[in-house]
N, C-alpha and C positions, 0 to 999 in steps of 0.2 A: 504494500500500500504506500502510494506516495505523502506526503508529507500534505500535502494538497488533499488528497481525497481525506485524509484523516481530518481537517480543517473543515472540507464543505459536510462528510457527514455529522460533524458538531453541528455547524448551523442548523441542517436541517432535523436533527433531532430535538434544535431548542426551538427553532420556529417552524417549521413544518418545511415540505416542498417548495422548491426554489424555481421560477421560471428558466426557460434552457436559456434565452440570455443572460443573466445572470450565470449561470453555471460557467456558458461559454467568455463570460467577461471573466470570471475569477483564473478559468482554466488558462487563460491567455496574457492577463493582465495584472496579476496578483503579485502587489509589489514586492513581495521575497520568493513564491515558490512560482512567479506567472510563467507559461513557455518561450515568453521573449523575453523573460531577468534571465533564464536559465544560461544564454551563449546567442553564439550563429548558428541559427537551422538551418544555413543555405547549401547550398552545393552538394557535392557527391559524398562527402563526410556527413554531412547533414539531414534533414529529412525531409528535402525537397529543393528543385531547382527549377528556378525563374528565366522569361526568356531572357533580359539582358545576361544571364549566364550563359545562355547557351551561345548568343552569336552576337557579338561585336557592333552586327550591321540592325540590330534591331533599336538599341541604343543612340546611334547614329542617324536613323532614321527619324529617330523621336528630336533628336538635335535640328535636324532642320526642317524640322515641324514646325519648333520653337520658334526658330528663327525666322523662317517665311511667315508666321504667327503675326511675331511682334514689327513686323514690314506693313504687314496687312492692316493693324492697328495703330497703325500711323509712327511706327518706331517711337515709342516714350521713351528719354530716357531722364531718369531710371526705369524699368521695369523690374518690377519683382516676378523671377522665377522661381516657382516654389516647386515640391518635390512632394508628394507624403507619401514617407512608406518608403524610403531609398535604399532599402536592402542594403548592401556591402558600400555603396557607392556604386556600384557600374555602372546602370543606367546615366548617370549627370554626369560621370569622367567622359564616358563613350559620346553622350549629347555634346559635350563644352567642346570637345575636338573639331565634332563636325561643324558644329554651328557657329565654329570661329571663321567657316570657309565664308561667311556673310559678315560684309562689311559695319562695323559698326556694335553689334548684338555683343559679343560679349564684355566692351566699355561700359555699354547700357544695364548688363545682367548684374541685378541684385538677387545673390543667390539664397534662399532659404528652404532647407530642409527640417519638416516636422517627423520627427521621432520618437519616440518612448521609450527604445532599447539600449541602455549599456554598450552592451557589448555590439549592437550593429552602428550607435554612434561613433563608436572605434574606429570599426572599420569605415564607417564614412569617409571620417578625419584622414586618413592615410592615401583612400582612393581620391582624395580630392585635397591632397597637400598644395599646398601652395595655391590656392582659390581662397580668393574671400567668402567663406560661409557663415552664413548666421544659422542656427541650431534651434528650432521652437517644441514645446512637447503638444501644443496646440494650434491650429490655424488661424483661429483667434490671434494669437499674437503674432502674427506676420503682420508688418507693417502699410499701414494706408500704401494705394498708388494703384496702377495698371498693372494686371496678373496675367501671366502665362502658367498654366498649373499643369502636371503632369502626376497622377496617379497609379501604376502598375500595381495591378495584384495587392490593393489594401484597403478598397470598399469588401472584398470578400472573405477579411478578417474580421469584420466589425461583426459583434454579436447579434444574432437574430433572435424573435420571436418566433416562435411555434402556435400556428392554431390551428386545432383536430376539431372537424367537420363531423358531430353527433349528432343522435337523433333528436334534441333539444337546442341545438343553434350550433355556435363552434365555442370550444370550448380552450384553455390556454393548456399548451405542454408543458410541463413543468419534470422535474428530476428529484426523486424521492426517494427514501432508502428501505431496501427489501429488508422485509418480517424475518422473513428467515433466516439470509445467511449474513444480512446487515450492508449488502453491496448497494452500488447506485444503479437505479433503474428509472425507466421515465414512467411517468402517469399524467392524469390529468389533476390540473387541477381541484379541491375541494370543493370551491366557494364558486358560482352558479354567476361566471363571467360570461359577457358574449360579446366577443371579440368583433360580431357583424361588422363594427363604424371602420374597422382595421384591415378588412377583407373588401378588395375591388368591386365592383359590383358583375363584372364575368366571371368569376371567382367563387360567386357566393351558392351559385347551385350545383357545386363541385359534391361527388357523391359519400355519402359517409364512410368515417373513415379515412377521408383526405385529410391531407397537411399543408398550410400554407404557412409559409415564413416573410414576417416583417420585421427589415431592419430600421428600427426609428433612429438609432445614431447614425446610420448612412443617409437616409431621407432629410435631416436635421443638419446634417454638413452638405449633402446636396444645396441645398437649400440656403445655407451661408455663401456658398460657392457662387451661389445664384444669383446673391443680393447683391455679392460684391462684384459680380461681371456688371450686372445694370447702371451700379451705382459709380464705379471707377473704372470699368472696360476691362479689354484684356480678353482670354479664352480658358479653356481649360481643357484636357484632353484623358480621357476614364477608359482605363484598357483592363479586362476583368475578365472571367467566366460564367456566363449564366444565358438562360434566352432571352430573345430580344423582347420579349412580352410577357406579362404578368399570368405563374401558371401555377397550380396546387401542383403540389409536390414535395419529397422531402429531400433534401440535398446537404443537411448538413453532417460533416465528415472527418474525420480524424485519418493524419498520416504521420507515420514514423517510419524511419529510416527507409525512404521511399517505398512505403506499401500502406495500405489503408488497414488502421489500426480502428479496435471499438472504439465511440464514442465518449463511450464512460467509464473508459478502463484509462490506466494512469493521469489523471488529471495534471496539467502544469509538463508534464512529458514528453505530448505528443501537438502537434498541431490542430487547429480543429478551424474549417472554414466550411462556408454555407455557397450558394451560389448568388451572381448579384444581380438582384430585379431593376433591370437597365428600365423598363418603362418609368417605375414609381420614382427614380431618381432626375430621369428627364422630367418627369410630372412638376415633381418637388423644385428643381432649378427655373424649370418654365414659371409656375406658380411665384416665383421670389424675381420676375422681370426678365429671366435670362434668354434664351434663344436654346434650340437642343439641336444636334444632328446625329440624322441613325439611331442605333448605334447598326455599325457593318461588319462585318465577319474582318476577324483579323490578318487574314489571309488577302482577302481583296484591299484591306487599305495598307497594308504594305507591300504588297504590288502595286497598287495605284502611288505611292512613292517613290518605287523605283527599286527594290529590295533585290529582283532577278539582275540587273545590271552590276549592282552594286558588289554583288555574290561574286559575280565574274569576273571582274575585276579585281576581286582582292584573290579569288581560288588562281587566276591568271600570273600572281605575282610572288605565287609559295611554292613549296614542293609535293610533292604527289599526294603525299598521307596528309600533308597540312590541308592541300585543294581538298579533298574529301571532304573533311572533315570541314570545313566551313560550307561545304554548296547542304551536306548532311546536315548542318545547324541550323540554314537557312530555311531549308525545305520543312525543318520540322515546325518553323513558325506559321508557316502558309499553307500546308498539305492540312486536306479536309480530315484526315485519318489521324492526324497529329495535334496541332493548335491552331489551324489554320478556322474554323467554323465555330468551336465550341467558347473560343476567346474573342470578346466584340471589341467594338472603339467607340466609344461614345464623345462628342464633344457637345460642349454649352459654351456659349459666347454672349459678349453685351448684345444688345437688342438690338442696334445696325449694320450689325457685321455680315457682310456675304457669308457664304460656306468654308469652313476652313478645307484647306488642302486636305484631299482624301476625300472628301465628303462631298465634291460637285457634284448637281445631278449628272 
């Protein structure tokens, strides 16, 4: 038993059943035993790996997203380039490279990355020596001005809600501890909640026994994201897994050492991520003045970038097993059988802005 599971079933033996956000916030974010105080999850040592690890050119890609972005929005300078969720650093070392090839952007780039992690502000700090960074643990506190925002893989950390679809309305999922052998298991809630105002309205005749998951801290930062595109410009660009439209289902998942571990087996040890309802977060940004586009399959908007050229060119300038091995990195980002489909793009922008690159009709 981890140190964590021994914690949350205290809780729940003093006050009963705990919602699975809750559960999934303590498992993740529990400031001594949480899974990102614990180290780096990342990589091949780790219990999972992000595209900017896998290829160079994804990174890079995003780099002069940024940059033809902040052209697009009339180059402010300063602009604030913000990050959330920067993993090692790769992603913004691999961006600040390419997106020095445009004149002017990175004099302009005020850079801020929001994190929670110890140990992945570490490695921030190393992959990004010698950059001016500012370091925030909230969005909030990134500073007034025009934003360029870039998010990989961190609205699908944020905890979600659970609601199970009974024969009395729907009802909240919560995590409670079995009679018997004293382990965590899910149930429903006790107390005769109905969840209906939190359920879409195509959603709502979903059949018993379904599951819908709402994240209100990802809807609630959509939604800040949203207010500050309208209100000081800028864009912002939401690269995730989930479908493009609001669906019952349950997806939330625990992995350790790249394989899919139980949910409620070592808490604070293993990863746990949900998938991310790109509608409700367009909703939530639209609703706050913003503008949405898409979201597209990840595969087409990084081809509509230029990702197969860019492949070639650098497989064109290494040696046999290196060329492989990057055209291999590439494909897995864009192939429908890999992350090419199941990974979207979403972007929001202030309310005058054309379509960002990627996103023409």
């Amino acid at each position: 038993m981890t140190p964590l599971e021994r914690e949350i079933r205290g809780i729940i033996r003093r006050r009963g059943p705990i919602p699975v956000a809750d559960y999934m916030a303590l498992a993740l974010g529990h400031p001594e035993h949480g899974y990102y105080r614990q180290g780096d999850p990342l990589g091949r040592a780790g219990d999972f790996i992000t595209a900017p690890e896998i290829s160079q050119v994804f990174g890079e890609l995003v780099g002069l997203w940024c940059a033809t972005t902040w052209r697009r929005i009339g180059a402010p300078d300063p602009v604030r380039l913000v990050e959330l969720g920067p993993g090692r650093g790769t992603l913004m070392a691999d961006a600040l490279r390419a997106a020095g090839m445009v004149p002017g952007f990175l004099a302009a780039a005020d850079i801020h990355l929001v994190e929670t992690s110890p140990a992945l502000t570490a490695c921030q700090q190393d992959a990004l020596a010698g950059r001016n960074v500012t370091w925030h643990k909230d969005f909030a506190d990134v500073p007034a001005g025009p934003l360029v925002l870039v998010a990989n893989e961190f609205f699908d950390a944020l905890p979600v809600q659970q609601w199970v679809r009974t024969g009395t309305g729907w009802r909240r999922r919560c995590v409670g501890v079995d009679g018997a052998d004293g382990g965590l298991r899910f149930v429903l809630s006790p107390r005769a909640e109905d969840g209906a105002l939190e359920i879409p309205k195509p959603v709502r005749g979903a059949p018993t026994g379904a599951v819908f998951e709402v994240c209100a801290e990802g809807l609630a930062l959509a939604g800040a994201i949203g207010t500050r595109l309208a209100g000081q410009g800028g864009a912002a660009l939401i690269i995730d897994y989930g479908p493009a439209e609001s669906a019952a289902g349950c997806s939330l998942q625990a992995v350790r050492n790249h394989a899919y571990h139980p949910v409620l087996s070592d808490p604070g040890h293993a990863d746990l991520t949900a998938h991310v309802d790109f509608a409700a977060l367009a909703h939530a940004a639209r609703h706050a003045g913003a503008q949405s586009f898409g979201p597209v399959a990840q595969g087409d908007f990084l081809t509509g970038l230029g990702i197969a050229a860019r492949m070639e060119r650098l497989a064109g300038g290494a040696a046999p097993d290196q060329a492989r091995a990057i055209l291999a990195g590439g494909r897995r980002l864009i192939d429908a059988d890999a992350m090419g489909t199941l990974f979207k793009v979403l972007a929001l922008a202030a309310p005058a802005l054309p379509a960002p690159a990627g996103f023409e009709p």
